[in-house]
DODO-782355 format. One record per residue: x, y, z of N, C-alpha, C in turn; residue in three letters. Coordinates in steps of 0.2 Angstrom, whole numbers, plus 5000, padded with zeros to 4 digits. Example, Ala and Ser with C-alpha at 12.3 -4.5 7.8 and 13.67 -1.06 7.14 Angstrom:
residues 2
506649725039506249785039506649845039ALA 506449895035506849955036506450005039SER 
This chain:
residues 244
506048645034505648595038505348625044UNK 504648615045504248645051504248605057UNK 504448635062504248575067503748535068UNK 504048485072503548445071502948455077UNK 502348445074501648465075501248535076UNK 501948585070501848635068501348665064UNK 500748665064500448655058499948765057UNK 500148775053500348865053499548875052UNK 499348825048498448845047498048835054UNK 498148785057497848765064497748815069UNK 498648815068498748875075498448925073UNK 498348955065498249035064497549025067UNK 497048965067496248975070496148975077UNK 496848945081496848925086496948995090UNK 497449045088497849105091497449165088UNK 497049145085496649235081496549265086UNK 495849215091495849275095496449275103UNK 496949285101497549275105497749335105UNK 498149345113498449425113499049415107UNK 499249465108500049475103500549445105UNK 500549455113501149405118501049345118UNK 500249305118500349235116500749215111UNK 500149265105500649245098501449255098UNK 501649295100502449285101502949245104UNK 502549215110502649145115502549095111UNK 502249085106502149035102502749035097UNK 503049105095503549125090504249105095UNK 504149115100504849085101504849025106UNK 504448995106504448915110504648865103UNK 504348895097504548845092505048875087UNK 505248925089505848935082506648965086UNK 507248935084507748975086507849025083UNK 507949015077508249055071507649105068UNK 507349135074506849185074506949255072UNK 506749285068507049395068506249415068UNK 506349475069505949505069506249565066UNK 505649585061505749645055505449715060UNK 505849785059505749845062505949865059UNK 505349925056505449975052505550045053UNK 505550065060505450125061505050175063UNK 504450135062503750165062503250135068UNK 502550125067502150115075502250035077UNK 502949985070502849915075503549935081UNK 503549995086503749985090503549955094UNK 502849935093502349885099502749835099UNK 502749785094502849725093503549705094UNK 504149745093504649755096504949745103UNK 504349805107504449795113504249745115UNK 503549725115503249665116503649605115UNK 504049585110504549525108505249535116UNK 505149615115505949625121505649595125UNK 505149605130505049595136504949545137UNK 504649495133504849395132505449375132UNK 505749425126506349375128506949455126UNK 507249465127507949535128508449495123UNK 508249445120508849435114508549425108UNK 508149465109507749465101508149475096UNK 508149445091508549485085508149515080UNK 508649555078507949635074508449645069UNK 507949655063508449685058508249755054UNK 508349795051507949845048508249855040UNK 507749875037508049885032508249965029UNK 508749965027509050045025509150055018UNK 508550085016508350085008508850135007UNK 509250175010509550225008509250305006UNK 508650285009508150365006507650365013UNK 507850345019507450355024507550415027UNK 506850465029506950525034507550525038UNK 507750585040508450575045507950565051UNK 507550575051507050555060507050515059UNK 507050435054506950385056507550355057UNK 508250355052508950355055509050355064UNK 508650425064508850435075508650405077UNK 508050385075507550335078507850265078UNK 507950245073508450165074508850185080UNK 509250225080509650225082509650225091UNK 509250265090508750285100508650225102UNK 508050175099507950115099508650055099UNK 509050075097509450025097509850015105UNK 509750085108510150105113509850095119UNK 509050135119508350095122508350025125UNK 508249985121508249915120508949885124UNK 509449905119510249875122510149815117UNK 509949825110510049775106510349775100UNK 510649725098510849715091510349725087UNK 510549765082510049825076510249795068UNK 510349735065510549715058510149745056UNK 510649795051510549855046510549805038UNK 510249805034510049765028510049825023UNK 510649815018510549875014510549835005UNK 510249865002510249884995510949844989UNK 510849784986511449784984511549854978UNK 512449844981512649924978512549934969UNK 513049864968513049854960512249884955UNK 511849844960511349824955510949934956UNK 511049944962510750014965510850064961UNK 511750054958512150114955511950104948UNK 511450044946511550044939510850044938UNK 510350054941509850084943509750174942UNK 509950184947509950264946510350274942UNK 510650244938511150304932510750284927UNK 510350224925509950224920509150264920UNK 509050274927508650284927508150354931UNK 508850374936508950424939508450444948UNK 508550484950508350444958507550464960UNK 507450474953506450494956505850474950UNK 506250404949505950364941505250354945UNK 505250354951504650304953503850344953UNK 504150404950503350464952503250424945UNK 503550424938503450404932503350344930UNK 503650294932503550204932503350194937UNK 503150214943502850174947503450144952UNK 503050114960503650124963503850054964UNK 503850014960503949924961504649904960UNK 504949934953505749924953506149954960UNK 506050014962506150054967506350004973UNK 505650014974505649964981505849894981UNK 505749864972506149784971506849784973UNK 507249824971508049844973508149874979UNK 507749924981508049944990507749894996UNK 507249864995506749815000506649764998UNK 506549734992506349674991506849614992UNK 507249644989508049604987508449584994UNK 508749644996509049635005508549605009UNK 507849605009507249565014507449495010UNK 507249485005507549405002508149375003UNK 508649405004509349385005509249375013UNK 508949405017509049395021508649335025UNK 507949335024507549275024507949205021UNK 508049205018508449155013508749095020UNK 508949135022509549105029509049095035UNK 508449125035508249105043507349055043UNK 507249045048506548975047505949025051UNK 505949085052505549125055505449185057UNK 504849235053505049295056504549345059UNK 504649395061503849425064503949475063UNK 503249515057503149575057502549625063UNK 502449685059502149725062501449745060UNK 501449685056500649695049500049705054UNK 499549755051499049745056498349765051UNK 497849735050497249715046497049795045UNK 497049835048496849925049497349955043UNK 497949925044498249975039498049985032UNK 497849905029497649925022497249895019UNK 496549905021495949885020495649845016UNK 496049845009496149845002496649775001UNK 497349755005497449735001497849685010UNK 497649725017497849695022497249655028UNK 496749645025496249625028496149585032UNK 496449515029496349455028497049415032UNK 497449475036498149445036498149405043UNK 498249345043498349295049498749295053UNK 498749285059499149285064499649255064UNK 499849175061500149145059500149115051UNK 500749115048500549095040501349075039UNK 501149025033501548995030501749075023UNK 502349095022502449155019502649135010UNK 502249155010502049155002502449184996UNK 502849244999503149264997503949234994UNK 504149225002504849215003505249145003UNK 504449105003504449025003504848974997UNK 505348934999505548914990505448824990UNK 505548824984505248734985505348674989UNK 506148724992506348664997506448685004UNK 506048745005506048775014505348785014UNK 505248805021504448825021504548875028UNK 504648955026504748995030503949015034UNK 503849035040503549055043503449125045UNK 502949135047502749215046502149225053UNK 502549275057502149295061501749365063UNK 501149365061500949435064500549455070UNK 500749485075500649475081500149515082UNK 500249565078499549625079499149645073UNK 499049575070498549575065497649605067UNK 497649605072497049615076497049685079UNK 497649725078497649785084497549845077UNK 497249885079497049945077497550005078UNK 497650055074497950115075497850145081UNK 497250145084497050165090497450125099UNK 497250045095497850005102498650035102UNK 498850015095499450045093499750095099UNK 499250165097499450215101499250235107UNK 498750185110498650175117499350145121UNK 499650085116500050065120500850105121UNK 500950135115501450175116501450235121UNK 500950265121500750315127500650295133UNK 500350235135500350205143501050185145UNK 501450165138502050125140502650185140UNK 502350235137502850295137503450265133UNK 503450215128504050195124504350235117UNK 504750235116505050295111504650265104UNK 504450315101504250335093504450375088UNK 504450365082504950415079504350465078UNK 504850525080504550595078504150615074UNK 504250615067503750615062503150605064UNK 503050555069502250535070501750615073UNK 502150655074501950715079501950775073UNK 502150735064502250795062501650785055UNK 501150755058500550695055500850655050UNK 501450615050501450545048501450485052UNK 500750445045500650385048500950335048UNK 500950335041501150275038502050295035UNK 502650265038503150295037503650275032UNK 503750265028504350235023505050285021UNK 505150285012505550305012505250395010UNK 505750435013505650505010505250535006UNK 505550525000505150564992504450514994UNK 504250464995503650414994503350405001UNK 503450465005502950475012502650545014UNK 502150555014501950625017501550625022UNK 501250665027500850675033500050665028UNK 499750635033499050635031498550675033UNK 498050705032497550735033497150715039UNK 496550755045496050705047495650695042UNK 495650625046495250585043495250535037UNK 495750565034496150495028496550455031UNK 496450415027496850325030497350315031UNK 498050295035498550295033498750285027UNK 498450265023498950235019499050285012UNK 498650315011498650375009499250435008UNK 499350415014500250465014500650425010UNK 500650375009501150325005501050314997UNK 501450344993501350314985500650354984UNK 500450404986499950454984499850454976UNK 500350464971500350464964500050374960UNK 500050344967499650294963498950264964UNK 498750224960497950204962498050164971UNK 497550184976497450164980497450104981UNK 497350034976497149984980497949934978UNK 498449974976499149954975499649974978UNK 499549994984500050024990500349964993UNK 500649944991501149874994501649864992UNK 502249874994502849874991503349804990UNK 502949774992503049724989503449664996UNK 503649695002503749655009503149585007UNK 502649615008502149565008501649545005UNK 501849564999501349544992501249484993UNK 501749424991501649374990500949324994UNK 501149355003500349315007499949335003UNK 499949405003499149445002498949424997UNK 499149414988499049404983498949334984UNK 499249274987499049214989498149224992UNK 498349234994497649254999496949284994UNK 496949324988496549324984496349394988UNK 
C-alpha cells in the first residue's frame, strides 16, 4: 500500500529536476521501512548523502561471494566511517553449491552471466525487498546509455513488485554524471574503494570486472565477453525493460 497521496509518476515530474537531497527528503518524510542499496563502488555519494539527512539509514550490500578483496575493505572502512549497520545479503547456499558442481565456477564466460548473477544477486535482493516498502539505489542515466537512460527519480519497481505490494524505487542521481560523482567524492574527501585508482569503473564481481581504457564507457569493464547492449544483471532489468 502507498501512501496516501503518494503518487510515484507525479512526483518522478515533480523532483527530476531536483537535487538528490530533495529526492532523499522526499524518501524518508514518506517511508519508514526505507534501505538503501550499496555496492561498493561510486554510490558512495548517495550513501553519504542519505547519512547526513538522517545517520540511521539502513544499508544493505550484497556479497556475491566473488567480490575483489578491495571491495570486502571497503564495506568494511565504510562501515566504520559511517558508524553504521552494514546488512550483508548472501547467496542461498543450497541452491550455490548445486550450481557450481553442476556447472563449475566460470560457466558464465560460456552461458553467459544471467544464472550467475540470478543466484548470487538476484535471489538475496528479492528475498530481501520482499519484506520492505522502499528503497534507494545509486542508478544514474550515464552509466548505461543503452539500457539506463530513461531512469526516473522516483518509480514504482517493476522488477520486485508483486500483485499485492507496490514497492518503491528511489534514484537520487539519476541525473548526476561520472564527473559530479567524482567531484563530490574529492571536495568531500569521503572514502572510495581503491580499485577506482587502478582504472575501474564500473565494479562488481572479480572474474566479471576489469579497468577500462580512456575513453571507453564504464560499462565496458563489465561482462566484456558480451554483446554491449545486455550489461545488466538483472538488479534492475525489470524497470528498464518495463520502460521499453
Amino acid at each position: 500500500m502507498l501512501p496516501e497521496n503518494f503518487d510515484p509518476i507525479a512526483l518522478a515530474r515533480e523532483y527530476e529536476s531536483k537535487s538528490p537531497q530533495q529526492i532523499l527528503k522526499l524518501a524518508f518524510e514518506h517511508f519508514e521501512d526505507l534501505w538503501l542499496s550499496f555496492s561498493g563502488a561510486d554510490d558512495i555519494v548517495v550513501l553519504d548523502m542519505a547519512w547526513k539527512i538522517n545517520p540511521q539509514v539502513r544499508v544493505f550490500t550484497l556479497d556475491t561471494g566473488r567480490l575483489h578483496a578491495e571491495t570486502y575493505r571497503f564495506l568494511e572502512q565504510v562501515r566504520k566511517h559511517y558508524g553504521i549497520k552494514l546488512e550483508v545479503l548472501s547467496p542461498d547456499r543450497a541452491v550455490l553449491d548445486r550450481y557450481v558442481l553442476e556447472k563449475g565456477l566460470f560457466d558464465f564466460y560460456e552461458s553467459g552471466h544471467g544464472e550467475c548473477c540470478g543466484i548470487r544477486k538476484i535471489e538475496p535482493l528479492r528475498r530481501k525487498l520482499a519484506t520492505v516498502d522502499a528503497w534507494i539505489t545509486g542508478q544514474r542515466r550515464d552509466q548505461s546509455p543503452g539500457t539506463r537512460a530513461q531512469v526516473p527519480v522516483v518509480e514504482l519497481d517493476g522488477g520486485f513488485s508483486g500483485p499485492d505490494r507496490q514497492l518503491v524505487k528511489f534514484n537520487p542521481l539519476a541525473n548526476y554524471t561520472s564527473e559530479d560523482v567524482w567531484n563530490y567524492i574529492r571536495m568531500l574527501e569521503i572514502p572510495y574503494n581503491s580499485l577506482h585508482e587502478r582504472g575501474f569503473v564500473s565494479i562488481g564481481c572479480e572474474p566479471c570486472t576489469r579497468p577500462v581504457l580512456p575513453n571507453q564507457h564504464e560499462r565496458e569493464g563489465r561482462w566484456w565477453w558480451e554483446e554491449a547492449t545486455q550489461k545488466e544483471c538483472g538488479l534492475h532489468a525489470g524497470n528498464l525493460i518495463a520502460k521499453g
